[in-house]
C-alpha positions, 0 to 999 in steps of 0.5 A: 894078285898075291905077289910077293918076292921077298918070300923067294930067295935071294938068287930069285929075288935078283932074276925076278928084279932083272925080268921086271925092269927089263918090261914096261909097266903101266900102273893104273889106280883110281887115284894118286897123290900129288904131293908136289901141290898137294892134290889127288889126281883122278885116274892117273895110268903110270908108265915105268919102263927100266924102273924109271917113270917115262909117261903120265896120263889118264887111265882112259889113255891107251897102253903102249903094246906089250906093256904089263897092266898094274891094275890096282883098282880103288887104291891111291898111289903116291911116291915111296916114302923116304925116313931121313933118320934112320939107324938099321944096326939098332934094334929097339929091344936092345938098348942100354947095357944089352948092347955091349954084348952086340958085335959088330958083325951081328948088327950088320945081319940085324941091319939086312932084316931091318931094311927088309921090313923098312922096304915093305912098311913103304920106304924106298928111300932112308939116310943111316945115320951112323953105324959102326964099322961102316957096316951101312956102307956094305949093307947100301952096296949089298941092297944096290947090287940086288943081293938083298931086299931092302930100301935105296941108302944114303950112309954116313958110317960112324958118326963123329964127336967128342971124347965121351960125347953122344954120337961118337964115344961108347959111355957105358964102358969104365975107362979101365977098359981103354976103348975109345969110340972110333968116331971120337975126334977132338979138334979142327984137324982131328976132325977133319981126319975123321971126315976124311977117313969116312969118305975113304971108306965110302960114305954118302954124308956125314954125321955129327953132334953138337949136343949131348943126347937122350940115350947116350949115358953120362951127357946131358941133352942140351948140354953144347958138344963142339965148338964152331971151330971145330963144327966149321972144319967138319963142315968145310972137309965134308962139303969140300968133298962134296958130302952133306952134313946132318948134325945131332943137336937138342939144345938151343947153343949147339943149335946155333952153333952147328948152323953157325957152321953151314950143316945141311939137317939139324936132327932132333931140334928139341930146345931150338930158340927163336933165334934158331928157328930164324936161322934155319929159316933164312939158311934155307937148312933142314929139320928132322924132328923125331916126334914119334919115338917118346911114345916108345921110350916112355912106354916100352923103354924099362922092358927096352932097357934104356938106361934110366937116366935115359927116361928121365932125359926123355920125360924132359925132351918130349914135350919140349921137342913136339912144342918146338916142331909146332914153333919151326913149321909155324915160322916156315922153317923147311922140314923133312920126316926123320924118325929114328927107328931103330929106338923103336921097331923098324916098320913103325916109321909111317906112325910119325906122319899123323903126329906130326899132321897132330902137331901141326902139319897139314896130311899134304905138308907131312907127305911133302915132308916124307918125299918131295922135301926129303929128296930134296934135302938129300939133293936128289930133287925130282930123283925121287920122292915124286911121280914125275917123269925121269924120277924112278919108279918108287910108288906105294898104293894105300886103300883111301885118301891119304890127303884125308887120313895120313894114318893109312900110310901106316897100313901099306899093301902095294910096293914098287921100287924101281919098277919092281913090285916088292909087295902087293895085296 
């Protein structure tokens, strides 16, 4: 079966998706992950009616009458995979000084073609971790309606931060320009505005960063951004309104200094200190460590444009990062798969996966980590990231036991989301 639907146009690709959830499938393959336990199951036979799982038996089970066979032969099925880092309004080939001359308006487009690619490299859930102008908002609405082919969003809209600091303030503008980043925030109740603005506008979460970071020129990656004051006001507006928060932090202080403030994810965790690791473990919060990405930095990252002061943060952070990864999923601290793409090419995500089974992880563990853990971070246990009955139908098929090699996943030829196929081959 050849099918794909992405090929159709956007008017096409809306009918067809209305068509297939309106059947009911059953999905037959000669294995699946269970990434709950961590084991294959033989012959599984999956039926997704509505886009949501309502059955799971034995391929040797009888169909319900009229349902639409999915045969897929010798492959293994396993949930969608989720990226809890991801940032669609970036492309890796305009770094540095290339992006200042990128409107808003123009990654906002670029965003639609990365989702695009994302869906089809496997993903059928990703958290954006920041964008200007709420334009992730608008490109999770336009997704969720069917306008556009592309992954399930959960947004965050601009990030907030400090004057001059990482995620919140444009560096490589001189200060005659006058132009302020619109997430910059300094102090507990300028903070709390920002939050407050974010949610108005329709944002899922909220990102923020309590260290300076690798391409933000001018700070130095470990250097502390926020105080807990002003980290514990971010924190309570966002919880209070229920919103989760993901905080950018390399360094071992604003590590600590953002757990310190309850956050919900600490993305990157380069330099965490024991005492961080201890923390996160007995806080039950999550890690999104992106290990893959140094590879594209170091080796692509001149002909990318990263600044470089940027390269030499990354030589710095690299090492470190993978190391401290080794340390945290040691000591049992709770890990998702987050992965930055957008710092390299979008599609790339499944890379990270054998990296951090190289740094570590078991292939089971890093599956957990890229579906079951993920949902569960972004608090929609049993929604996704699962074949369970009542979880929605987002299913990938991979040639091979991912169990065995978690690099097969970088290859993907079969894609379900919500019951409808957006490629097979």
């Amino acid at each position: 079966m050849k099918f794909k639907m992405l090929a159709a146009a956007t008017a096409a690709i809306f009918m067809m998706s209305s068509a297939a959830n309106a059947e009911t499938l059953v999905i037959k393959a000669a294995a699946m992950v269970d990434v709950e336990n961590g084991v294959l199951v033989a012959n599984p036979a999956i039926t997704v009616t509505d886009g949501t799982i309502t059955s799971i038996a034995s391929g040797s089970t009888s169909s319900p009458d009229g349902s639409k066979i999915i045969d897929l032969g010798n492959k293994t099925i396993l949930p969608g995979l989720i990226d809890m880092h991801v940032h669609f309004m970036g492309k890796a080939t305009d770094q540095g000084y290339r992006r200042l001359v990128i409107s808003h308006e123009r990654a906002a487009i670029t965003g639609v073609m990365n989702a695009r690619t994302t869906l089809l490299a496997g993903f059928t859930t990703v958290r954006n971790v920041g964008a200007p102008s709420f334009s992730d908002v608008a490109l999770r609405d336009a997704i969720a309606e069917g306008d556009v082919p592309g992954p399930r969003m959960f947004v965050a809209g601009p990030s907030i931060g400090i004057t001059g600091g990482h995620c919140s303030d444009n560096n490589l503008l001189p200060e005659e320009f006058g132009i302020v980043g619109e997430g910059v925030a300094d102090g507990p109740w300028a903070v709390r505005t920002k939050v407050r603005r974010n949610i108005k506008y329709g944002v899922d979460l909220i990102k923020t960063c309590s260290t300076g970071g690798v391409l933000s020129k001018g700070t130095q990656v470990g250097a502390p951004q926020y105080t807990v004051e002003e980290l514990t006001a971010l924190t309570e507006e966002a919880h209070s309104h229920g919103r989760k928060v993901a905080s950018h932090a390399h360094g071992a202080e604003g590590i600590i200094n953002a757990l310190k403030a309850g956050v919900d994810t600490i993305e990157h965790a380069s330099f965490i200190s024991d005492e961080g690791i201890e923390m996160a473990k007995r806080q039950g919060t999550y890690l999104s460590m992106d290990i893959y990405n140094t590879e594209y930095i170091l080796g692509e990252g001149e002909k990318a444009g990263f600044l470089e002061e940027s390269l030499a943060k990354e030589r710095m952070t690299g090492t470190t990062q993978r190391e401290s990864f080794r340390r945290a999923h040691e000591a049992g601290v709770k890990m998702v798969m987050g992965t930055d793409a957008g710092v390299y090419p979008h599609g790339d995500n499944a890379k990270q996966l054998s990296r951090m089974v190289r740094f570590g992880m078991t292939p089971a563990q890093a599956l957990r980590a890229a579906t079951y853990n993920a949902a569960d971070a972004l608090g929609q246990k049993g929604r996704f990231g699962t074949i369970r009955i009542g979880a929605a139908a987002d299913i990938i098929a991979v040639d091979g036991n991912p169990l065995e090699d978690v690099a097969l996943l970088e290859n993907i030829p079969f894609v379900m989301k919500e019951g409808v196929i957006y490629k097979s081959e």
